[in-house]
C-alpha positions in Angstrom: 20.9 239.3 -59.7 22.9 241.3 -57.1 21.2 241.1 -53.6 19.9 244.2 -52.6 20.3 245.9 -49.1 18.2 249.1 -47.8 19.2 252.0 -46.0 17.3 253.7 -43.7 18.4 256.3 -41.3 17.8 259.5 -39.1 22.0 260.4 -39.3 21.7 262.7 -42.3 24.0 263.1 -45.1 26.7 265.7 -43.6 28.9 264.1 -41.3 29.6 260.6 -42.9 27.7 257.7 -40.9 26.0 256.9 -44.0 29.6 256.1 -45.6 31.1 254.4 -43.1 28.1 251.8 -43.2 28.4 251.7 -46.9 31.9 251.0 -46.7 32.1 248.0 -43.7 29.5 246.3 -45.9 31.4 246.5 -48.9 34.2 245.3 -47.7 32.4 242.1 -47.0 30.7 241.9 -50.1 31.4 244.0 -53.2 28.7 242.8 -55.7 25.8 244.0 -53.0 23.3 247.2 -54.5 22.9 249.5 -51.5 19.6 251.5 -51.9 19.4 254.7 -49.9 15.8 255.3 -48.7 16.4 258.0 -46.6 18.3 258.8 -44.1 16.1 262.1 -42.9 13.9 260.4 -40.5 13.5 263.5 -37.6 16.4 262.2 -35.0 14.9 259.6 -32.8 11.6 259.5 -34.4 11.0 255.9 -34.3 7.4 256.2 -35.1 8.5 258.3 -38.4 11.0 255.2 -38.9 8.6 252.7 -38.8 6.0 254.1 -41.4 8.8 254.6 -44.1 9.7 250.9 -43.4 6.3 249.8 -43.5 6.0 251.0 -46.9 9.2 249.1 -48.6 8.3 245.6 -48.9 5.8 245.8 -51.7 8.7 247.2 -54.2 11.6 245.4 -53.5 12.2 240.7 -54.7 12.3 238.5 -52.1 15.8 238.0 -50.5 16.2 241.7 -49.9 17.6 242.8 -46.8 16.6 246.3 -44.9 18.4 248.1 -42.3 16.5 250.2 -40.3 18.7 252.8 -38.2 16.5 254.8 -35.6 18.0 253.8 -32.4 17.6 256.4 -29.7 18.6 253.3 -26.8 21.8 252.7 -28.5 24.5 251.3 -26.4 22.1 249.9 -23.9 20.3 246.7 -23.1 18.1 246.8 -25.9 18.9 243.8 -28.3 19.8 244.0 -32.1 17.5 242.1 -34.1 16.9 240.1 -37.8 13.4 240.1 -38.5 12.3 237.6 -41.7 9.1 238.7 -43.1 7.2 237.8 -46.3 10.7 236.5 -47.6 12.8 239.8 -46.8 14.9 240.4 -44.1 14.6 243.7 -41.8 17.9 244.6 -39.5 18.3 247.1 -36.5 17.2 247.8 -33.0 14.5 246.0 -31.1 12.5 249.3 -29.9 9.4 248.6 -32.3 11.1 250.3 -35.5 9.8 246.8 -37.3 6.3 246.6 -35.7 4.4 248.0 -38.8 5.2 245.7 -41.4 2.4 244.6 -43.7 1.3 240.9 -43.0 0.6 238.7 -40.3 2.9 238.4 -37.2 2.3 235.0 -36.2 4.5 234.5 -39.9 7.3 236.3 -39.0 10.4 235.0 -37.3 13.0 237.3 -35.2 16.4 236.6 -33.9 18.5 238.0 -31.5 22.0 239.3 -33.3 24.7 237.3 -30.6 26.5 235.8 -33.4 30.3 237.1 -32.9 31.1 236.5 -36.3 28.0 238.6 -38.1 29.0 241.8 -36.1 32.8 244.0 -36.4 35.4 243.3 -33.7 34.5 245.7 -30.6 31.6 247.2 -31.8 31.5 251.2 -30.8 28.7 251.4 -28.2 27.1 254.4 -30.0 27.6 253.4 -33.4 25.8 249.9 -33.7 24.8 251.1 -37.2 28.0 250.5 -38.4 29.2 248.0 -36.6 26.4 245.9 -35.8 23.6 246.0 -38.3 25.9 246.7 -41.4 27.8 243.6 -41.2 24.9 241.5 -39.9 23.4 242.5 -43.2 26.2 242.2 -45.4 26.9 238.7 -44.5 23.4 237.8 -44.9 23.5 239.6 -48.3 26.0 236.3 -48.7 23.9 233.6 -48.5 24.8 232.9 -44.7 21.8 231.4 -42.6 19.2 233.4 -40.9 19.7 231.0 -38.1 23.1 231.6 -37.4 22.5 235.1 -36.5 21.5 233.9 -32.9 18.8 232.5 -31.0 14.6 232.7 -31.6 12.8 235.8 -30.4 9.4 235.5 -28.8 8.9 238.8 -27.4 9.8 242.0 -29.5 9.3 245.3 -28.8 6.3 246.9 -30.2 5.2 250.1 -30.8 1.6 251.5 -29.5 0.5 252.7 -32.8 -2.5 254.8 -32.4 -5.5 253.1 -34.0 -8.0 255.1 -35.7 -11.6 254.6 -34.4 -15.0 254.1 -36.9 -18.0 255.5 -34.7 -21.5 255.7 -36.1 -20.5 259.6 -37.5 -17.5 258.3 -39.6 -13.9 257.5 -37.7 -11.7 259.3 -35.7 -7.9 259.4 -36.0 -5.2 261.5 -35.7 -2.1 262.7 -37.5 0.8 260.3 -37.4 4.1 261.6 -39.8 4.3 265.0 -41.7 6.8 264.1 -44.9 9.4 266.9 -46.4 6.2 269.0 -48.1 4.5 269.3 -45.1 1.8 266.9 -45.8 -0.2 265.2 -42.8 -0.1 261.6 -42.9 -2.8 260.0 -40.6 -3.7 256.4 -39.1 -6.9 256.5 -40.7 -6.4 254.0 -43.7 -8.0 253.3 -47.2 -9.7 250.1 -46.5 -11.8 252.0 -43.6 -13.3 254.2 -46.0 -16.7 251.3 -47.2 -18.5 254.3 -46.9 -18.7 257.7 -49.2 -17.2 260.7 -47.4 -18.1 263.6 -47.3 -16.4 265.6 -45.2 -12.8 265.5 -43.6 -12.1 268.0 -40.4 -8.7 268.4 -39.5 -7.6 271.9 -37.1 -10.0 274.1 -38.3 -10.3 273.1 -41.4 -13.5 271.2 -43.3 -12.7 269.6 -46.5 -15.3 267.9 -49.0 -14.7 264.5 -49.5 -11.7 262.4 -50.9 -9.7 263.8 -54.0 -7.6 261.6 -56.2 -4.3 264.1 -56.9 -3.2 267.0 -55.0 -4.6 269.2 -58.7 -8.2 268.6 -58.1 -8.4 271.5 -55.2 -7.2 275.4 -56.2 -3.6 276.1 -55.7 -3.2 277.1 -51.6 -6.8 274.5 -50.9 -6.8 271.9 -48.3 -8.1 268.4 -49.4 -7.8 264.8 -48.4 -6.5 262.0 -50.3 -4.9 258.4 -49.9 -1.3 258.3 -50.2 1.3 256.1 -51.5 1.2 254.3 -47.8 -2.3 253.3 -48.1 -3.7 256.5 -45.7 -5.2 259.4 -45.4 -3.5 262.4 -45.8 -4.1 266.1 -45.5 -2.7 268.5 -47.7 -2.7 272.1 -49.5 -1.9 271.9 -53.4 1.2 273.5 -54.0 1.5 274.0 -50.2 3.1 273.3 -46.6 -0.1 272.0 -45.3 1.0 271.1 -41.7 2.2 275.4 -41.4 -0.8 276.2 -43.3 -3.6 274.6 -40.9 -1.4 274.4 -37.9 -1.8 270.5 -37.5 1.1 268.9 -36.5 2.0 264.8 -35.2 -1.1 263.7 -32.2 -3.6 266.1 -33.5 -7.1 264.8 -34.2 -8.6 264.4 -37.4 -12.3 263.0 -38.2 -14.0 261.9 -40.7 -17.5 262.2 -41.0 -20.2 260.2 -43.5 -22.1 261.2 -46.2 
């Protein structure tokens, strides 16, 4: 099976970073599958990045290697890093882009990109990308050892994910991504829910319970559901529901019991 390397990216598709990536790491290995899982996080939303990234490791064999490309301290001090988790390899900045990955931390292992030989000549300072990630990845993608790419890790950067809070009412979170429909994704997830809800206030909006698919509610209706991610998510059926309510990313949302 060809090993399989990840994209994902805030550069967009019009101005050819995407390519130039591509293209470095099939010059060093030609048989690789490059996935493209998007490459329309909002510029610099590391926060954005990191829940997209959270999500791939369930679908993708073990061996498979994901760059991660949301890098708004590019060119400074910040290291590049490999990050090994539940047998998959994650590759890009250390400014807490890999901080939400399923599993436990203490079984992860993270290392420092310094090998020379992983990375192209003279990388650009603004384009590490390309010239740093890309490569890092491609060789990897050969069978070349984890530990080569440079020394241990002990401290990464993490991010200060908001964490929903259960009170005696129901739990109170807030809204943490809005995807390409306009749908709220909050920090509230599934496995909070032990008990029936019934309702859901977000804005000024109160919706009744949980629905299963976007169809249960009236085309233009709020509801709540649980996404793809494993969260709770606010949306209209057949709607924008972050321009509808007026909710956007930090704004509360609570959940109240039955």
């Amino acid at each position: 099976m060809a090993p399989i390397i990840t994209l994902t990216t805030d550069f967009g598709t019009q101005d050819g970073f995407v390519a130039q990536m591509k293209g470095v790491i099939l010059q060093i290995n030609q048989s690789v599958l490059l996935v493209d899982v998007t490459h329309d996080i909002p510029p610099f939303s590391v926060m954005e990045g990191a829940l997209v990234i959270r999500g791939l490791s369930r679908y993708f064999s073990p061996g498979t290697i994901h760059i991660g490309v949301v890098d708004p301290g590019v060119g400074s001090h910040r290291r590049g890093i490999v990050l090994c988790a539940g047998k998959q390899f994650y590759v890009g900045p250390d400014n807490g882009l890999f901080s939400w990955l399923p599993g436990q931390k203490n079984s992860w292992e993270i290392r420092e990109i310094q090998n020379p030989e992983f990375v192209s000549p003279n990388p650009h300072p603004t384009f590490h990308g390309r010239d740093v990630f890309a490569p890092v990845a491609a060789h990897l993608s050969t069978s070349r050892c984890f530990s080569e790419v440079g020394p241990v890790v002990n401290d990464p950067v993490t991010l200060s994910i908001p964490e929903a809070r259960k009170t005696d009412a129901g739990i109170e979170g807030q809204v943490i991504h809005i995807d390409r429909f306009g749908n709220l994704c909050c920090n509230i997830e599934a496995r909070m829910l032990t008990t029936p809800v019934h309702t859901v206030k977000a804005g000024n909006s109160a919706i009744k319970g949980i629905s299963s698919f976007f169809g249960q509610v009236p085309k233009g209706e709020p509801l709540a559901l649980i996404n793809s991610f494993g969260l709770m998510e606010i949306a209209v059926n057949c709607g924008d529901a972050s321009r509808v309510l007026g909710i956007t990313i930090g704004d509360r949302v609570s959940v109240w019991w039955a």
